[in-house]
ZATOR-976190 format. One record per residue: x, z, y of N, C-alpha, C in turn; residue number from 1; residue in three letters. Coordinates in steps of 0.001 Angstrom, whole numbers, plus 500000, padded with zeros to 6 digits. Atoms other than C-alpha are relative to their C-alpha. Example, Ala and Ser with C-alpha at 12.3 -4.5 7.8 and 13.67 -1.06 7.14 Angstrom:
! residues 2
@nx=500890, nz=500000, ny=498810, cax=512300, caz=507800, cay=495500, cx=500900, cz=500000, cy=501200, resi=1, resn=ALA $
@nx=499180, nz=499940, ny=498810, cax=513670, caz=507140, cay=498940, cx=499230, cz=500730, cy=501090, resi=2, resn=SER $
END
This chain:
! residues 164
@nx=499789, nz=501034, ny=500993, cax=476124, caz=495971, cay=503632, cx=501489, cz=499660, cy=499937, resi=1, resn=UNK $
@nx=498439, nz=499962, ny=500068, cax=479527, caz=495060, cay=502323, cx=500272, cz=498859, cy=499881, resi=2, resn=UNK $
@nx=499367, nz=501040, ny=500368, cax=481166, caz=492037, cay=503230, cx=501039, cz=499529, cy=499653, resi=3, resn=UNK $
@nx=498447, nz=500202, ny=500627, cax=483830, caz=490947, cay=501087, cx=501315, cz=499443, cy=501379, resi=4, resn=UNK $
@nx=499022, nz=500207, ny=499399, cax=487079, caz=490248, cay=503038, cx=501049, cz=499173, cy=499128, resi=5, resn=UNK $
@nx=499348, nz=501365, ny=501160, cax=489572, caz=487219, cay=501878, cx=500969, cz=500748, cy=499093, resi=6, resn=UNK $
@nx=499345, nz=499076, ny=500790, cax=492019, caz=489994, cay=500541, cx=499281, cz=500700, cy=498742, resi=7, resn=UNK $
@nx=500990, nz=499273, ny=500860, cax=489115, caz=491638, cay=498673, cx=499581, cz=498401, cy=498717, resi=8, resn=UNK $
@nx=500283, nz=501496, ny=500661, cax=488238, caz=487792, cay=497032, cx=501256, cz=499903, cy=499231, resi=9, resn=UNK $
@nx=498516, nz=500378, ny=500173, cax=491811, caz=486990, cay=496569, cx=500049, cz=501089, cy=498403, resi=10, resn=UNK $
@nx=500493, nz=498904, ny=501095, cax=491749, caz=490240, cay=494306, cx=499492, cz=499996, cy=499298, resi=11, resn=UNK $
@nx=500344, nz=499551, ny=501253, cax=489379, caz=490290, cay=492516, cx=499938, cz=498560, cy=498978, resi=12, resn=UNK $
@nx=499200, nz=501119, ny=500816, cax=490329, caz=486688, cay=491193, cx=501108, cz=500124, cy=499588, resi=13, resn=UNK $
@nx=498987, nz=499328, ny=500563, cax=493658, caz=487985, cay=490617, cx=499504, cz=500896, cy=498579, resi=14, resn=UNK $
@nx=500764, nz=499232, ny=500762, cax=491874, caz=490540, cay=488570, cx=499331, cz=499688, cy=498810, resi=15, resn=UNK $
@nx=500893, nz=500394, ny=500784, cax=490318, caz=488410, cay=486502, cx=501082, cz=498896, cy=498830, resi=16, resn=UNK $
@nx=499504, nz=500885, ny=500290, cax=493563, caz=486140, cay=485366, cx=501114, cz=501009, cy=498715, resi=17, resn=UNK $
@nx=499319, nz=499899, ny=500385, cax=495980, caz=487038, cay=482660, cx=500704, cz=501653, cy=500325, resi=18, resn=UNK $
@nx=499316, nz=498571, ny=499580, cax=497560, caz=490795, cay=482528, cx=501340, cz=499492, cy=500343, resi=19, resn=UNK $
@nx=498696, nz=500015, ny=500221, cax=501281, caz=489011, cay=482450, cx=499971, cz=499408, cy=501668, resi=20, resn=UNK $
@nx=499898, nz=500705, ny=498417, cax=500179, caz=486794, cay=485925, cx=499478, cz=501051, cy=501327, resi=21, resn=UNK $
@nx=500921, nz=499602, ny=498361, cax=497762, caz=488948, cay=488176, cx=500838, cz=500987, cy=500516, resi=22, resn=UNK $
@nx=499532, nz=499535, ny=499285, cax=500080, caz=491382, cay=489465, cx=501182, cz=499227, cy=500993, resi=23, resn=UNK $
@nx=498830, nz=501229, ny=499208, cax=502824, caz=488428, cay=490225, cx=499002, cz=499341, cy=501209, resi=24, resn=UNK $
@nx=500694, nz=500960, ny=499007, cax=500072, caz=486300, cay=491906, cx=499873, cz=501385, cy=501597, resi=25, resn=UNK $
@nx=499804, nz=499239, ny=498926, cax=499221, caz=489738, cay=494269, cx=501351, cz=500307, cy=500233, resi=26, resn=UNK $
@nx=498952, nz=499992, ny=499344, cax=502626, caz=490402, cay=494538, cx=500236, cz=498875, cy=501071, resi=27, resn=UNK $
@nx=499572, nz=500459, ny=498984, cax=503144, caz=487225, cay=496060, cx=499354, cz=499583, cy=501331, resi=28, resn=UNK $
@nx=501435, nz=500235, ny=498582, cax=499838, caz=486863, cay=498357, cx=500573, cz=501088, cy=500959, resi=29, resn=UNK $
@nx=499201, nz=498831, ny=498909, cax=501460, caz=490561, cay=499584, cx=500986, cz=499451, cy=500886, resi=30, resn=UNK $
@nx=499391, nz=500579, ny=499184, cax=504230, caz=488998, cay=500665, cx=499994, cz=499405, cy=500635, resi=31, resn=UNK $
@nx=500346, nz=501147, ny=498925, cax=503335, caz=486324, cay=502322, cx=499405, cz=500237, cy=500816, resi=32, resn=UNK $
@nx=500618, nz=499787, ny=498559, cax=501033, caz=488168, cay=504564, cx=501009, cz=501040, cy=500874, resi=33, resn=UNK $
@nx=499580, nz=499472, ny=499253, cax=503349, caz=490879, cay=504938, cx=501503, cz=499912, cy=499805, resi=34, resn=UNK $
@nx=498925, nz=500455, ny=500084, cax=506999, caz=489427, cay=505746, cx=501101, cz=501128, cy=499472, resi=35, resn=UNK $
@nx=499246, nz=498673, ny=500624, cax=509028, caz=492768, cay=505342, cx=500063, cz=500657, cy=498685, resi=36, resn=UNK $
@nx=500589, nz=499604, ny=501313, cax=507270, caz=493597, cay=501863, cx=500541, cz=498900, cy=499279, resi=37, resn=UNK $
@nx=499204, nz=500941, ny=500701, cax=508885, caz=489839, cay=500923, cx=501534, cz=500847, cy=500129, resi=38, resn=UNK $
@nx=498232, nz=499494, ny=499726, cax=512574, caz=490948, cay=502616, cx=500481, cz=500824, cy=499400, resi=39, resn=UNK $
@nx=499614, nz=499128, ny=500620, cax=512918, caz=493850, cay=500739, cx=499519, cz=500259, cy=498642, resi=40, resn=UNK $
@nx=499991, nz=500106, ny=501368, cax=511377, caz=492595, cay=497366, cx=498955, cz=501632, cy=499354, resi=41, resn=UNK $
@nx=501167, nz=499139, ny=500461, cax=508313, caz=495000, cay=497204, cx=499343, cz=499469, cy=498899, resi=42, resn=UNK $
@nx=501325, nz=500916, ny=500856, cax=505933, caz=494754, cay=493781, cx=499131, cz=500746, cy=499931, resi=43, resn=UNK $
@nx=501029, nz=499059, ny=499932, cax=502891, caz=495751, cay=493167, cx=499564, cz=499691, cy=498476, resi=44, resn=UNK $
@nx=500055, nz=499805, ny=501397, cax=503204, caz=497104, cay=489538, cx=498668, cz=499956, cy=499026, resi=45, resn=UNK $
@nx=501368, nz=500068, ny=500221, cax=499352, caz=497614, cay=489416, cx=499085, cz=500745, cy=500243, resi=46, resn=UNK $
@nx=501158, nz=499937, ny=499144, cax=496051, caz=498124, cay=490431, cx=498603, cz=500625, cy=499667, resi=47, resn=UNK $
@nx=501674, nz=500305, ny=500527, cax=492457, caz=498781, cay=490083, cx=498907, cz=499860, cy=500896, resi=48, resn=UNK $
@nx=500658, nz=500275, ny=498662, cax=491763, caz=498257, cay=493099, cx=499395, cz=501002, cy=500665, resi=49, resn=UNK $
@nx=500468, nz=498889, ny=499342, cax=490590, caz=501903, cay=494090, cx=501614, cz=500364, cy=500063, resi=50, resn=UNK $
@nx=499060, nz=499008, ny=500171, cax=494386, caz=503123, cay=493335, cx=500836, cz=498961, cy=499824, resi=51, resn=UNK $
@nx=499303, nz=501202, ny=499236, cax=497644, caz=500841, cay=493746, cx=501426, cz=500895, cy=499450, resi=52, resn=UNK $
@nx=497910, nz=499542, ny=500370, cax=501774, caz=501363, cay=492153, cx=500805, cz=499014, cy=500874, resi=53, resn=UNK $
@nx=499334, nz=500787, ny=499351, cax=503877, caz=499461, cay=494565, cx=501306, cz=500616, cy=499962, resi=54, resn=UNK $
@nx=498672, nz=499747, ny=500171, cax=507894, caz=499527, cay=493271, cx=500628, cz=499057, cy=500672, resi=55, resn=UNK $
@nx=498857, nz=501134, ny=499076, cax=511186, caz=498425, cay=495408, cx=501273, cz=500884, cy=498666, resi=56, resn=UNK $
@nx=498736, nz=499909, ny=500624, cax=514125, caz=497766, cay=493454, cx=501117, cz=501086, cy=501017, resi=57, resn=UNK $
@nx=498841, nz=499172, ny=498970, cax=517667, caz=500260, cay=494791, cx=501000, cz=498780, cy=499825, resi=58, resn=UNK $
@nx=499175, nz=501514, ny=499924, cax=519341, caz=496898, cay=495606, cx=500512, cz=500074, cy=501319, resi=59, resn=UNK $
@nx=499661, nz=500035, ny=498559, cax=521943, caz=496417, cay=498434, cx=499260, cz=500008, cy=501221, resi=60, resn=UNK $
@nx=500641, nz=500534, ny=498447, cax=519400, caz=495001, cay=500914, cx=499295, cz=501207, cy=500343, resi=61, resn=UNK $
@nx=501026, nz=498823, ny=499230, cax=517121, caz=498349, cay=500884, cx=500793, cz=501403, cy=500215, resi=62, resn=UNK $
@nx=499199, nz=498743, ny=500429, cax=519950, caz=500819, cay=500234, cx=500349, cz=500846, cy=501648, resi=63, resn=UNK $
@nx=499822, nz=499091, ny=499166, cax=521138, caz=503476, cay=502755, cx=501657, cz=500154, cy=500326, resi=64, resn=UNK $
@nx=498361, nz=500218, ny=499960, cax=525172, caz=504358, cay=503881, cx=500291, cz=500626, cy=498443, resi=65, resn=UNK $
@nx=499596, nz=499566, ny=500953, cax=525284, caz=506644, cay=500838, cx=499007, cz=499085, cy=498689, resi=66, resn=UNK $
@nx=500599, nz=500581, ny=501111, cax=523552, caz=504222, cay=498190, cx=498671, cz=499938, cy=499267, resi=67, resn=UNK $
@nx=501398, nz=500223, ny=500502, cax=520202, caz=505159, cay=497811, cx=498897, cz=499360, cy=501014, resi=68, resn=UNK $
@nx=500482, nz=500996, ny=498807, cax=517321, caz=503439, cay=499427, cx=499634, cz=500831, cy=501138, resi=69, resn=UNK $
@nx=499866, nz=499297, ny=498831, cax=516679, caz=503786, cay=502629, cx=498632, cz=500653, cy=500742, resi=70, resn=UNK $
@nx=501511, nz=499515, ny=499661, cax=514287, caz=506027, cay=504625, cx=498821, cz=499111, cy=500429, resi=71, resn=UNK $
@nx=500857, nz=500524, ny=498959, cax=512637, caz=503353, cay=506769, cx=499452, cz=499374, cy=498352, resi=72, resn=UNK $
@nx=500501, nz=500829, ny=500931, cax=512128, caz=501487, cay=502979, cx=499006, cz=500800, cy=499324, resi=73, resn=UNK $
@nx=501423, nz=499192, ny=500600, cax=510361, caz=504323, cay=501599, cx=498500, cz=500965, cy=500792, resi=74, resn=UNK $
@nx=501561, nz=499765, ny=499217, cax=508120, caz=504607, cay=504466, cx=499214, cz=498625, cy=499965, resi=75, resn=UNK $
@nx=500788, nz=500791, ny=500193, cax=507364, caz=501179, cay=504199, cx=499280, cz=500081, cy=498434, resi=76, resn=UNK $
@nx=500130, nz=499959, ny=501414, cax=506808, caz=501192, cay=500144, cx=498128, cz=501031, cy=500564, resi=77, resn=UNK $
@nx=501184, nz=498804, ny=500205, cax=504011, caz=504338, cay=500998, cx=498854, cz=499388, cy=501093, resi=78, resn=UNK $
@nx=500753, nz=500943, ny=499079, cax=502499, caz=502146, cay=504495, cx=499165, cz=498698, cy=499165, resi=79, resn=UNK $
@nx=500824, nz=500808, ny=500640, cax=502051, caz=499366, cay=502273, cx=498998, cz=500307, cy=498837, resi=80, resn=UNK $
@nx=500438, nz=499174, ny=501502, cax=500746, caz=501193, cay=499156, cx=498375, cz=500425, cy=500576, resi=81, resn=UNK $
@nx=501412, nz=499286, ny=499494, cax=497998, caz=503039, cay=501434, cx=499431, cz=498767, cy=500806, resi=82, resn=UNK $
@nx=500691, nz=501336, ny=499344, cax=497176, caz=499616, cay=503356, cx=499214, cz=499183, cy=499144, resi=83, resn=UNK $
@nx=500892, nz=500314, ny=500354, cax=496511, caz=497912, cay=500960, cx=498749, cz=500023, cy=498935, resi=84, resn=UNK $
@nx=501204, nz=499487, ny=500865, cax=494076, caz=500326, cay=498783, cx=498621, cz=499733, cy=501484, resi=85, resn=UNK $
@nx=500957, nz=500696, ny=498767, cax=492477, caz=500040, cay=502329, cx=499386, cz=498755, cy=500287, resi=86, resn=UNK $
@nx=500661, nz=501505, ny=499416, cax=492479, caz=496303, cay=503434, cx=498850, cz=499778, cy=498755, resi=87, resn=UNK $
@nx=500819, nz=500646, ny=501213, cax=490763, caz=495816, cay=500062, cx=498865, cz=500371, cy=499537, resi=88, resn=UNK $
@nx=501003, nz=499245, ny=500150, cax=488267, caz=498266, cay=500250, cx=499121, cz=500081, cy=501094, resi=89, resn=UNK $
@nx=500693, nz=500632, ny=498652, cax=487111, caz=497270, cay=504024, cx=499110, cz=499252, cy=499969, resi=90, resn=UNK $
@nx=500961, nz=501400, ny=499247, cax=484034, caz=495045, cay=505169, cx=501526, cz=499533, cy=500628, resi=91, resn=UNK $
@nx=499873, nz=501346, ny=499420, cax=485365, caz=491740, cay=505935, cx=499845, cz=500056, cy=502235, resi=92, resn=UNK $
@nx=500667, nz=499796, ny=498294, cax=484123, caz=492391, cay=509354, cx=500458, cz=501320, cy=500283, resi=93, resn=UNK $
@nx=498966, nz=498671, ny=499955, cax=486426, caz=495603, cay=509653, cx=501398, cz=499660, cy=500297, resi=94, resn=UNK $
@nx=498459, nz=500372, ny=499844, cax=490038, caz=495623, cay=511066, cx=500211, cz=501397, cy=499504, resi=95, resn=UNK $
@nx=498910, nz=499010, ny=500419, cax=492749, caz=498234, cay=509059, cx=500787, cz=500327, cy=501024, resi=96, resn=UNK $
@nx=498846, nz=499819, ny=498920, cax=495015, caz=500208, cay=511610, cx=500436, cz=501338, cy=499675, resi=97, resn=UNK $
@nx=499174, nz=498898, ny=500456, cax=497491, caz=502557, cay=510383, cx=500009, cz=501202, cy=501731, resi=98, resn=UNK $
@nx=500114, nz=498523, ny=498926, cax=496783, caz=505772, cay=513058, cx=501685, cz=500820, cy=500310, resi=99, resn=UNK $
@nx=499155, nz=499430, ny=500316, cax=499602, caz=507568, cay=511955, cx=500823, cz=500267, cy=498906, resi=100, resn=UNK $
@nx=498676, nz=499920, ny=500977, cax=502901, caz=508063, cay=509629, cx=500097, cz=501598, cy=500180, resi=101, resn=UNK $
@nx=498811, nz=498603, ny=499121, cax=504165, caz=511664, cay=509268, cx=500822, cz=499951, cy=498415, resi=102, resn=UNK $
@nx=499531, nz=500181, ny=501186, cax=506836, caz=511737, cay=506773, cx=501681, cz=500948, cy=500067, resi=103, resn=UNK $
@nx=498664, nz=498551, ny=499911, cax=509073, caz=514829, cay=505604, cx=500865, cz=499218, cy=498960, resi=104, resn=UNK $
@nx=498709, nz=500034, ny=501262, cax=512176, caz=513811, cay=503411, cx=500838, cz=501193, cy=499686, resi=105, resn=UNK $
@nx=499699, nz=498483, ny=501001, cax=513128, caz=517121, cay=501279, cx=500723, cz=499678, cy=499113, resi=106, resn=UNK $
@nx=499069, nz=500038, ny=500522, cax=515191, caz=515648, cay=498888, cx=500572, cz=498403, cy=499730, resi=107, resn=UNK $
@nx=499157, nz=501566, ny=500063, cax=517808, caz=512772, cay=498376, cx=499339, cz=499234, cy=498609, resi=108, resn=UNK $
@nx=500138, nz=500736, ny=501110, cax=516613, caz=509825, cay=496091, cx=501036, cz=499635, cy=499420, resi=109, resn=UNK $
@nx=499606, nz=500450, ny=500723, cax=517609, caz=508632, cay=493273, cx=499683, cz=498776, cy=499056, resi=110, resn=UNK $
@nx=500391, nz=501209, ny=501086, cax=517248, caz=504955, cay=491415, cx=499184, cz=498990, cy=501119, resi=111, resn=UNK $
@nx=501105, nz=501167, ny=499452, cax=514420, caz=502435, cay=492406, cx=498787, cz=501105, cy=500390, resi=112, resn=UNK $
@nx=500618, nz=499333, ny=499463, cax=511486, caz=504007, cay=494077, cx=498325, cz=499624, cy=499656, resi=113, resn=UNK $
@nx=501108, nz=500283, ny=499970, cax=507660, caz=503989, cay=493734, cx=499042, cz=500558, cy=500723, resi=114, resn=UNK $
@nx=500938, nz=499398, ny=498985, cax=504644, caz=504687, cay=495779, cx=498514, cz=499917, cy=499447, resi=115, resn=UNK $
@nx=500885, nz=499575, ny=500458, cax=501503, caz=505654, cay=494261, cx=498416, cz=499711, cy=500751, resi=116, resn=UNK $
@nx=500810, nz=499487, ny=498365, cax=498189, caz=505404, cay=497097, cx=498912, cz=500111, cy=499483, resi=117, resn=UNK $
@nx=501340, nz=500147, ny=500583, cax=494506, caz=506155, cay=495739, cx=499247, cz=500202, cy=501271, resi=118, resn=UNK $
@nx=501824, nz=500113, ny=499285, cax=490770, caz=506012, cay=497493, cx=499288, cz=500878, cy=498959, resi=119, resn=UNK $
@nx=500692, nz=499149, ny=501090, cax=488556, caz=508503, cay=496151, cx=498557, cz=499099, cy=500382, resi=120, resn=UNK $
@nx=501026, nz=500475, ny=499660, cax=485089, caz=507301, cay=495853, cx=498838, cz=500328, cy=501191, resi=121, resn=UNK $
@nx=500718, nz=499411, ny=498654, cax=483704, caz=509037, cay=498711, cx=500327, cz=499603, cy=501177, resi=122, resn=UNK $
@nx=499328, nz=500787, ny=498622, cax=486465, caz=507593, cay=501150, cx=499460, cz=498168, cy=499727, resi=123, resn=UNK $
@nx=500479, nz=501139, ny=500090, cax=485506, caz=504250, cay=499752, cx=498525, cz=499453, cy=500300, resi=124, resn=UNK $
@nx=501112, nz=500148, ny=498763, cax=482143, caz=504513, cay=500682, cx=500049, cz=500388, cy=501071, resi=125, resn=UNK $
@nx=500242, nz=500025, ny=498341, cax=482672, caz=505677, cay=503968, cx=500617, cz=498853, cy=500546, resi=126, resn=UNK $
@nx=499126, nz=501430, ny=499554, cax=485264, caz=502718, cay=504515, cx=498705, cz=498532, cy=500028, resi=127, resn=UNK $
@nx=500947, nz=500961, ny=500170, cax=482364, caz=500511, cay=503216, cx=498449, cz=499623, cy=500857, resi=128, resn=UNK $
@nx=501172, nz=500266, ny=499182, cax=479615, caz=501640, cay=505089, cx=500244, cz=500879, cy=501573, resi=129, resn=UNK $
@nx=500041, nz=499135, ny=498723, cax=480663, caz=503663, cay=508513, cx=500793, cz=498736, cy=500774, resi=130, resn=UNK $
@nx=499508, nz=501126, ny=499314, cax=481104, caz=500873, cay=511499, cx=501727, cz=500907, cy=500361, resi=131, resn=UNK $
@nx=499073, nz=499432, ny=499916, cax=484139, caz=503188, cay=512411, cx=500576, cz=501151, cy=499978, resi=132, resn=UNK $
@nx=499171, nz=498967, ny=500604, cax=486532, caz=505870, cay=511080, cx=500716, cz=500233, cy=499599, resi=133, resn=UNK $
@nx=498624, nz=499689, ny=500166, cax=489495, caz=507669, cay=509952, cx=500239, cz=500871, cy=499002, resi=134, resn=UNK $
@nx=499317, nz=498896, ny=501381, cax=491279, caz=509409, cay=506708, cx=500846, cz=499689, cy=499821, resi=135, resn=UNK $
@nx=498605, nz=499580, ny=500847, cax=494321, caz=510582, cay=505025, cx=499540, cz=499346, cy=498504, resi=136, resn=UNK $
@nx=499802, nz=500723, ny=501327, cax=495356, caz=508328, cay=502599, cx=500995, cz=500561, cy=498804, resi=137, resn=UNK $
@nx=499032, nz=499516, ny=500880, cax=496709, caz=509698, cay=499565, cx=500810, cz=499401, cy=499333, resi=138, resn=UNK $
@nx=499216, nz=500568, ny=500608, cax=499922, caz=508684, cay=498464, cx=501017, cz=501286, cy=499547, resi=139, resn=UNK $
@nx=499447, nz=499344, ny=500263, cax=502742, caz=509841, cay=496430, cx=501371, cz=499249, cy=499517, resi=140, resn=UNK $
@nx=498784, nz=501044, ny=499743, cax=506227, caz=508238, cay=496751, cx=501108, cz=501038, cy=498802, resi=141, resn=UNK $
@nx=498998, nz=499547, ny=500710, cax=508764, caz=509198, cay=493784, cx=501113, cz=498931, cy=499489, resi=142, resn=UNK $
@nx=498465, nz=500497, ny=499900, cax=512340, caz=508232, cay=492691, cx=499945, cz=499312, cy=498509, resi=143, resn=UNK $
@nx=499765, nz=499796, ny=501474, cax=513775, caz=507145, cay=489462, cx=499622, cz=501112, cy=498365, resi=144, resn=UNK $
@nx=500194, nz=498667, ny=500879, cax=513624, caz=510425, cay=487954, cx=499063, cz=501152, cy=500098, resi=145, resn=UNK $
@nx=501155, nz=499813, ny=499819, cax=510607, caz=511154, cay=488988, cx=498979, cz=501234, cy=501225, resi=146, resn=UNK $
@nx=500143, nz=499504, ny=498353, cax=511253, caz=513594, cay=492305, cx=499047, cz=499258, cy=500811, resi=147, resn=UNK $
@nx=500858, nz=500804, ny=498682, cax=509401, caz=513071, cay=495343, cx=501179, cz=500644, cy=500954, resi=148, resn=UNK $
@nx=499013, nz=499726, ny=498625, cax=512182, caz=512619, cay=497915, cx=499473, cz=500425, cy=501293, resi=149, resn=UNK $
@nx=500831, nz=499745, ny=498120, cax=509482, caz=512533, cay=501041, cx=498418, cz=499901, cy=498923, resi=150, resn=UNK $
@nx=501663, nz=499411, ny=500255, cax=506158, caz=513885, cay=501409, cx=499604, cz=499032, cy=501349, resi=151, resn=UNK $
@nx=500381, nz=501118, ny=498841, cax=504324, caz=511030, cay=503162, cx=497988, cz=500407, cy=500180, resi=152, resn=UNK $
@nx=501847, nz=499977, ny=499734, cax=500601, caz=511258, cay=504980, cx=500130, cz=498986, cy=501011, resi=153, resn=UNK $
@nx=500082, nz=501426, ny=499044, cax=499375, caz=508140, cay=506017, cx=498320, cz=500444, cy=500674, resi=154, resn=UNK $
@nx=500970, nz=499648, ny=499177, cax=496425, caz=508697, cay=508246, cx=499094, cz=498441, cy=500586, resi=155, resn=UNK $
@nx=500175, nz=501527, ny=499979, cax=494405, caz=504890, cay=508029, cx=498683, cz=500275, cy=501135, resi=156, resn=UNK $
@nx=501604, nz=500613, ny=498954, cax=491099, caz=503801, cay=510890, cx=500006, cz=499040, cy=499812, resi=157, resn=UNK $
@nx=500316, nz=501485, ny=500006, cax=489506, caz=501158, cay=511089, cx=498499, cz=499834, cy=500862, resi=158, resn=UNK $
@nx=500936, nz=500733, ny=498787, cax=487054, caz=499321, cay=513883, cx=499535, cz=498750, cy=499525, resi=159, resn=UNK $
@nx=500683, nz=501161, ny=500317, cax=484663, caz=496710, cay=513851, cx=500968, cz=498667, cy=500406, resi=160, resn=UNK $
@nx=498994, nz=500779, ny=499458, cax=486597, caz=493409, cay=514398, cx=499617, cz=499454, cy=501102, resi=161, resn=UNK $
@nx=500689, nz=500568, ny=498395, cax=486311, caz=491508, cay=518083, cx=498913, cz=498777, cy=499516, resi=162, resn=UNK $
@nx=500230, nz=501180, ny=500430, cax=483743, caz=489180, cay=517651, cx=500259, cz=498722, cy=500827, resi=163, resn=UNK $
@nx=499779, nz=501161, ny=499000, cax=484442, caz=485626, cay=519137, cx=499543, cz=499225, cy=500164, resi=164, resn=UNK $
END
């Protein structure tokens, strides 16, 4: 049985408000849970809640020595992107735990950056109904001009939560 989770609520009230507000309102619920995703001015362009666009401006604070952003920013951008097609697709009674990062960078960016992350419907039911398990989250992180600087595999689990 699937119990909603406050992220999953949060959502789909978002979801339900204005096309010009509901990505601002999740943008800023993102932030606020996750402090780093504020600091570096992450958005989350939009949704459908199986599949997820999360853009960072190429602004001093995320930039690199040579001017484009920086690696650790476009591993976060693709962490958060695949988290939270996850958190949102979890039982309530499920903890999210990123397993593993592996992440090749092949070519230099260029511009502002985006990160892409989908759930196919098959991973979404297993997320929904298996007390615990693990998949490759698909994401796809590109530049301005529409390169993919790094090839990112996020590798998500998730466990029942402690009860107390």
């Amino acid at each position: 049985m699937f119990i909603p989770n406050p992220l999953r609520i949060f959502a789909d009230r978002a979801m339900k408000m204005p096309l010009w507000l509901r990505f601002k309102i999740l943008t800023w619920m993102f932030r606020y849970k996750v402090k780093l995703v504020g600091t570096c001015k992450i958005e989350i362009k939009e949704t459908d809640l199986k599949s997820v666009t999360f853009f960072v401006k190429n602004r001093n604070k995320v930039q690199n020595h040579i001017g484009s952003v920086h690696a650790a920013t476009m591993a976060l951008i693709a962490e958060s992107a695949t988290g939270f097609v996850v958190g949102i697709n979890l039982p309530g009674d499920k903890l999210p735990l990123i397993k593993n990062m592996n992440l090749n960078y092949v070519k230099r960016a260029y511009g502002d950056m985006q990160a892409i992350a989908s759930l196919t419907d098959e991973q979404i039911h297993i997320l929904q109904n298996e007390p615990k398990g693990d998949f490759l989250v698909n994401v796809k992180v590109t530049d301005e001009s529409g390169n993919e600087p790094v090839i990112a595999e996020m590798h998500w689990a998730w466990v029942e939560k402690d009860k107390k």
